[in-house]
N, C-alpha and C positions, 0 to 999 in steps of 0.2 A: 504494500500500500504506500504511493506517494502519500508527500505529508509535506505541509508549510508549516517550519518552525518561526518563533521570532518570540521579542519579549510582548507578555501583555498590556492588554489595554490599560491605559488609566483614567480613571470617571473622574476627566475635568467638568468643572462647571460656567458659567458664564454671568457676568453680573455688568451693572448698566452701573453708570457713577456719575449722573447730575440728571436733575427732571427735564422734560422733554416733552413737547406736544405733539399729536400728529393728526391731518387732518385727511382723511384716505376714503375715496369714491372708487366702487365697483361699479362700471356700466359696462353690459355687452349688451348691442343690436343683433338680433338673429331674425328670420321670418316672421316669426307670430313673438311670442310676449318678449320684451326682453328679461335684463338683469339691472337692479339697481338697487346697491346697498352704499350706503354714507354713512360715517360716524368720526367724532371727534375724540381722541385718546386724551389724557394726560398721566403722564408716565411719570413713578417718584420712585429712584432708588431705599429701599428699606438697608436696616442692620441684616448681620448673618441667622440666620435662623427662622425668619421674617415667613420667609412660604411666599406664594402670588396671591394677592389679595386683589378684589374687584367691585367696586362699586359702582349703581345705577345712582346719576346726578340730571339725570335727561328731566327736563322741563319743560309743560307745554305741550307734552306729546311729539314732539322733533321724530322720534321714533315709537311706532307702536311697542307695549310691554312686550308684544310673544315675539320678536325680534335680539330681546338685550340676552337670552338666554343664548342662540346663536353666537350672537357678539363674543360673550363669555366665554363659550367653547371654542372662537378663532384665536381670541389670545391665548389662551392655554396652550392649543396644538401648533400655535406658532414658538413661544414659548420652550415647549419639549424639543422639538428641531433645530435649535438654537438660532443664535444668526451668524455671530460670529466664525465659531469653525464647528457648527454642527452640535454642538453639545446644550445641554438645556442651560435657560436661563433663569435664574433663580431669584428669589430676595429683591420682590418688586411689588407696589401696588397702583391699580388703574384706576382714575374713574373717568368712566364712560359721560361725557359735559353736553356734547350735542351732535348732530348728524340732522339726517331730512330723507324721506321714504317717498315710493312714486307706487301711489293707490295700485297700478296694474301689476311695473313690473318688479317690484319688491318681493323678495325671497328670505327664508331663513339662509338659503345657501351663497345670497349675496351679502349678506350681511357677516358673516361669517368670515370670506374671503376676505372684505373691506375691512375686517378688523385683524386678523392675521398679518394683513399687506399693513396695516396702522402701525403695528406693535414694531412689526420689521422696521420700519422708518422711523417710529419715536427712540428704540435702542442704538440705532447711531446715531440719529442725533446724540443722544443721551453720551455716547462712547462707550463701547463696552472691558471690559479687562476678560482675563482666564482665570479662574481660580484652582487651584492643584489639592487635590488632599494631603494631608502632614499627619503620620505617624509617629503618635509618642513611642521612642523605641527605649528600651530597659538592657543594659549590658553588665553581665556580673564577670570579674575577667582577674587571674592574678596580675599583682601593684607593677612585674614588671612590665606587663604590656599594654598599661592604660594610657605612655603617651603615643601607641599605635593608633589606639580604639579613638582614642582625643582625635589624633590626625587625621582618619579615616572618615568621621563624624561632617568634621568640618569639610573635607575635599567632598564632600556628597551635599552640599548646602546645610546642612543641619548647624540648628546651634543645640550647647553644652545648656539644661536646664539646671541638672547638680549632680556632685559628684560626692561619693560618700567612698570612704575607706573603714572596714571593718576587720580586722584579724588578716591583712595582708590579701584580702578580697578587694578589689574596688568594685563599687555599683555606678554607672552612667546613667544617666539618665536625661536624652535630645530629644526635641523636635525634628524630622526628618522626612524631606519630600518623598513621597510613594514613589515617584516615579526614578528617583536614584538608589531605589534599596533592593531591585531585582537583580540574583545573584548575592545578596549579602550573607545568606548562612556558608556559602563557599569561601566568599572575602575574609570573614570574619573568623572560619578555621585557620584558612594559608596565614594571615595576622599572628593568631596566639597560637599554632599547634593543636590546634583545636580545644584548647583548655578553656576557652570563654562561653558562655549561652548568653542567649539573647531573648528578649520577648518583644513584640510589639503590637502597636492596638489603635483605631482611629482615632486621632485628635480634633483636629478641624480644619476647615480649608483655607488660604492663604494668595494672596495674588501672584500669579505665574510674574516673574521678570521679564522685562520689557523682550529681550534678544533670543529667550527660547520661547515667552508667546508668538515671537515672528515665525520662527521654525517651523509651531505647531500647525498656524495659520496657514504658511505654506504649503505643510504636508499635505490638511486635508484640503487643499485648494484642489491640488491634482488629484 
C-alpha cells in the first residue's frame, strides 16, 4: 500500500482585530424570479474564549424576521471556512443594523449568501491575524541536562514558565507552540539519553508571528 507521510495538521485558528462594517447585496437576474438578499454587518473583535455571538438590531422591518435566521447561519458557515487561510474564525460578535428585501425576489438563500459575502469583507476590513495552539509542556530531567532541555525549549519558541530542582531532578515547566513539538519525544531522548519524560497538555492559543503566518498563508494559497 502506497502511503503519504508528513507531519500533522495543526488546528490554527483565525481572529479579526478592530471593528468593521460591511454592507453586502446579493442580486442574480435569471428568467423568472430573481435573487435578492441585502444586509448590513457590524463586526466587533471579542476576548479569547468569546465564541461568535449574533444579534438582531434591524429596525422598521429593513428585513423581514424569517430572513435574520438565514443571515445567522451565512455568518456562521462563512465563519467555519475561514477567510484568511481557511481555518475558522473565532472570538467575534455581529449585529445585524440594516439591509432592505425585494417583496418577489427575496430568499432565505439570498440572504444567507449576502451575509457570508458581509462577514468575508467586514474580517479584512477588520485585518485578521492566525492564532496557533500553545502546549503547556512539563519536563522532569536529571540537573545535568537541564541547560539542554532550557536550550531546546527556547530554539522551538517556547518560553521557560519555572523551573524547580528537587533531589538532583529538575522539573521545566514552558509554554510551547504545537506546531514545533512534532518529533519531540525523539529530541528529547537523543538530548538526555533518554533519562528525561515529558508531559504535555493544551494551554491556549496565541498569535502566529508575522513571517510564519506568511508561510502559512502561502501554503494554503496553492
Amino acid at each position: 500500500v502506497s502511503a503519504n507521510s508528513g507531519k500533522p495538521e495543526v488546528a490554527y485558528r483565525e481572529a479579526c482585530l478592530k471593528p468593521a462594517t460591511a454592507d453586502s447585496k446579493f442580486v442574480r437576474q435569471t428568467g423568472g424570479h430573481g435573487q435578492y438578499g441585502h444586509c448590513v454587518l457590524n463586526l466587533t473583535p471579542m476576548e479569547r474564549g468569546h465564541g461568535i455571538t449574533i444579534e438582531n438590531k434591524i429596525v422598521g422591518g429593513a428585513i423581514p424576521k424569517e430572513f435574520i435566521k438565514p443571515i445567522e447561519q451565512g455568518i456562521r458557515e462563512a465563519a467555519a471556512s475561514g477567510i484568511l487561510a481557511g481555518y475558522p474564525l473565532i472570538d467575534f460578535h455581529v449585529d445585524i443594523v440594516d439591509g432592505s428585501y425585494h417583496p418577489v425576489d427575496s430568499s432565505e438563500m439570498a440572504f444567507k449568501i449576502a451575509a457570508s459575502m458581509g462577514l468575508k469583507d467586514a474580517a479584512r476590513k477588520a485585518g485578521i491575524i492566525l492564532l496557533e495552539p500553545i502546549m503547556k509542556v512539563e519536563v522532569t530531567t536529571p540537573e545535568e541536562n537541564m541547560g539542554d532541555i532550557i536550550g531546546d525549549v527556547t530554539s522551538r519558541r517556547g518560553s521557560i514558565i519555572q523551573v524547580d530542582t528537587v533531589d538532583g531532578t529538575v522539573h521545566v515547566a514552558a509554554n510551547i507552540p504545537l506546531s514545533e513539538l512534532f518529533g519531540y519525544a525523539t529530541a528529547i531522548r537523543s538530548l538526555t539519553r533518554g533519562r528525561a519524560s515529558y508531559t504535555m497538555e493544551p494551554s491556549h492559543f496565541e498569535k502566529v508571528p508575522n513571517a510564519i503566518q506568511d508561510k502559512i498563508v502561502e501554503k494554503m494559497s496553492k
